[in-house]
C-alpha positions in Angstrom: 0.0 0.0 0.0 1.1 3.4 -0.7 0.8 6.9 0.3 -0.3 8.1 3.4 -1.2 4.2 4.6 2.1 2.9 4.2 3.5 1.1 6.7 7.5 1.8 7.5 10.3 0.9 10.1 10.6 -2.5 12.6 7.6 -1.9 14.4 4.2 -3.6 14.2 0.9 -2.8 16.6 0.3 -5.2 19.1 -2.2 -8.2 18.8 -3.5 -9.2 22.0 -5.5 -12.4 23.2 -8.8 -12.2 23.3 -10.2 -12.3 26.4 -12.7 -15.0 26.3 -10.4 -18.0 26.1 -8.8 -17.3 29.7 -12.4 -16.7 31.0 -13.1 -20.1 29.6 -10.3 -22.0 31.3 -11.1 -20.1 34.4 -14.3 -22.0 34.6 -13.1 -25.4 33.2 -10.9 -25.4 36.3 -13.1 -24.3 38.7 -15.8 -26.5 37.7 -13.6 -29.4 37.8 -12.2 -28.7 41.5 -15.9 -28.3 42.9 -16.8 -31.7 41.2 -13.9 -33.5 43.1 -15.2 -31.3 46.2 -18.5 -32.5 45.8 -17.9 -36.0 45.2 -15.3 -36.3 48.1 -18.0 -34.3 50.8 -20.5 -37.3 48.9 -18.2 -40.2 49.9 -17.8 -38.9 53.5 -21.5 -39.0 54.2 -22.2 -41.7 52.5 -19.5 -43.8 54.8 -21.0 -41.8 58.1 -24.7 -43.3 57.5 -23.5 -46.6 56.3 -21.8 -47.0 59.4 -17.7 -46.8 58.5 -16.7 -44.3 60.9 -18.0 -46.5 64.3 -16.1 -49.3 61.8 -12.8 -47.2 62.2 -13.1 -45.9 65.9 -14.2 -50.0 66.8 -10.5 -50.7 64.9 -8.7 -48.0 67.3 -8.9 -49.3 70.5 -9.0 -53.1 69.1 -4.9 -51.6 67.4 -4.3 -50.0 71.0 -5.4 -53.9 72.8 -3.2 -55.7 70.5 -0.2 -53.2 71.2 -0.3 -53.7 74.9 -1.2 -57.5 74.3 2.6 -58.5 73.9 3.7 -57.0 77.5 1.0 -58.4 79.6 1.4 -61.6 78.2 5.2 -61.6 78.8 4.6 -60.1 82.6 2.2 -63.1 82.9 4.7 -65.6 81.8 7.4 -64.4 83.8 4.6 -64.2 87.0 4.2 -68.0 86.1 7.7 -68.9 85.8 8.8 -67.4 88.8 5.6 -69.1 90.8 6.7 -72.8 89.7 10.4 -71.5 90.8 9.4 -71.4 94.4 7.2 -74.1 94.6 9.5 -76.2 93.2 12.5 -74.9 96.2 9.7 -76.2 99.2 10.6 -79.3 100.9 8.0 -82.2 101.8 7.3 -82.9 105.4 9.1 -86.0 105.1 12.1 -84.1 103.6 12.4 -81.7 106.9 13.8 -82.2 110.5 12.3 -80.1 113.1 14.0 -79.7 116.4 11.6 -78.8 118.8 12.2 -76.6 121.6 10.2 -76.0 124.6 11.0 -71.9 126.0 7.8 -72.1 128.3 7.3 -73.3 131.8 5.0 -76.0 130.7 6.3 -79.2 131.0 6.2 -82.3 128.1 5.2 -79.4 125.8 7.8 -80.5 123.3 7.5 -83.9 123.0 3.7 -84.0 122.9 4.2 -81.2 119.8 6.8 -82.9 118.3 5.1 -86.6 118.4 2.2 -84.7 116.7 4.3 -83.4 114.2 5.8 -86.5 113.6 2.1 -88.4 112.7 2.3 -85.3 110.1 5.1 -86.9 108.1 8.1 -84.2 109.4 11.2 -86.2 111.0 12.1 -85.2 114.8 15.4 -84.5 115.9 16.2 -82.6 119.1 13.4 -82.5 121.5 13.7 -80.6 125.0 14.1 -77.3 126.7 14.7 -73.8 124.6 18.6 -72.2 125.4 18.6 -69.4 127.9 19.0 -67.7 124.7 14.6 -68.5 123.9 14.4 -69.8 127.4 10.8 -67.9 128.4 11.7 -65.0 125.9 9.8 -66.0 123.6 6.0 -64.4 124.1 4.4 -65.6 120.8 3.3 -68.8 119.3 6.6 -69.9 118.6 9.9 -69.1 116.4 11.0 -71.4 113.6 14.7 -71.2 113.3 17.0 -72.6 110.0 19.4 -71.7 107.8 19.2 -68.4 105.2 18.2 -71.2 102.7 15.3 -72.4 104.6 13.3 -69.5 103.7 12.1 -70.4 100.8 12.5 -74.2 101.2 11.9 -75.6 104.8 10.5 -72.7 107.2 7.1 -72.1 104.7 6.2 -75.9 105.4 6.8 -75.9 108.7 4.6 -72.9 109.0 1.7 -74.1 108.3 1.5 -76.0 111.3 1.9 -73.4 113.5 -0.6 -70.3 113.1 1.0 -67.4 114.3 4.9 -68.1 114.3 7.5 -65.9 113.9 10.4 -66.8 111.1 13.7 -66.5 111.4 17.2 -67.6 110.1 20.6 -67.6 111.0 23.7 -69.3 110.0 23.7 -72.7 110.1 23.9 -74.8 107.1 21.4 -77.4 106.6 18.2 -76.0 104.6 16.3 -79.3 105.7 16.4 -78.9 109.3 15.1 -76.0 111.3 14.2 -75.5 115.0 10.2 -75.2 116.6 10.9 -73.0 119.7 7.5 -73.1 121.7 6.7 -69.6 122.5 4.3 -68.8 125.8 1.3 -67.8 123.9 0.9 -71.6 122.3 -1.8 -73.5 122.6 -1.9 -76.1 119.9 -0.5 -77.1 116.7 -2.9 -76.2 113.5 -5.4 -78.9 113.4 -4.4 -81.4 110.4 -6.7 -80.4 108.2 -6.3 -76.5 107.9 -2.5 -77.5 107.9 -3.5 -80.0 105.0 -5.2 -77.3 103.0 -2.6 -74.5 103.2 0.2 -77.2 102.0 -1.8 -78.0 99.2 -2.2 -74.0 98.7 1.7 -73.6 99.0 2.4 -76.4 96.8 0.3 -75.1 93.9 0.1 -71.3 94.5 -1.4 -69.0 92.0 0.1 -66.5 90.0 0.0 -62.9 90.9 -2.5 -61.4 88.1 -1.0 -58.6 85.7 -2.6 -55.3 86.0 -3.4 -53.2 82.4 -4.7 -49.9 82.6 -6.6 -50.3 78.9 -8.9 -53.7 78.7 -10.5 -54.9 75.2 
């Protein structure tokens, strides 16, 4: 073209984008993101009415149970194993020797308690009058005396045929013999049967039961 319409130099106008294409992305995008919001807020109601949510709070605590299962049942176990220990460390009757000591003035108060206790199954070894050690010092039902070893072995049986009886040790030896000093306030032995009953208890005692603060 010529004249006064001619166009000269580097320089050109300017096209610019229309307008409406950016408007029409605008909404594509937005219409798409509230159809996912929609369809997600539509999934979460649906699972609230159908009952899903009490499904996943059930499953929480039943996780929580089965995390804590593993120590109780190991505290349980080692309760157990350390139960049979002792039980299995107690003499029988017929495994222990009871001296029997008589530190009150009462006379023939050993040898009737120690014939009794020999009808019981224990042996009898030294029957007669307490040391001036006991001798009438001794205001309880008794004291029965044996080694450190004892404790868990001799003095436990032996105790059940005597309500009331303090335990002690000292340095002797022997776990299978131990020492009945009759105290003043004795009367009698435990009659056979309670002392029956509380063997059978020692020989088979029950665990201690665990304690768990959450419970399934």
């Amino acid at each position: 073209m010529g004249g006064q319409y001619r166009i000269t130099g580097d320089k050109y106008p300017r096209m610019r984008r229309p307008r409406g294409r950016r408007r029409l992305a605008f909404l594509v995008l937005a219409s798409v993101t509230a159809l996912g919001l929609i369809g997600w807020g539509t999934l979460q109601l649906i699972d609230v009415f159908t009952g899903g949510g009490d499904k996943a709070a059930a499953a929480g605590p039943k996780a929580d149970c089965a995390s804590t299962a593993s120590p109780s049942a190991t505290a349980s176990a080692t309760s157990t194993a350390s139960t049979a220990a002792k039980a299995k460390a107690l003499l029988k009757p017929g495994q222990i020797t009871v001296n029997v000591f008589n530190a009150t003035p009462r006379s023939g108060l050993a040898k009737e308690t120690a014939d009794e206790l020999k009808k019981r199954g224990f042996r009898i070894g030294d029957v007669g009058n307490a040391t001036d050690t006991y001798d009438k010092k001794v205001e309880g039902a008794g004291i029965l005396l044996g080694a450190k070893t004892a404790a868990q072995a001799a003095l436990p049986v032996l105790n059940t045929q005597l309500s009331g009886a303090q335990l002690k040790t000292d340095g002797r030896a022997k776990a299978d013999q131990v020492d009945l000093i009759i105290g003043t306030g004795f009367k009698n032995l435990t009659t056979k049967e309670d002392a029956d009953k509380a063997l059978a208890v020692l020989a088979q005692p029950q665990p201690t039961p665990s304690v768990t603060k959450n419970s399934c």
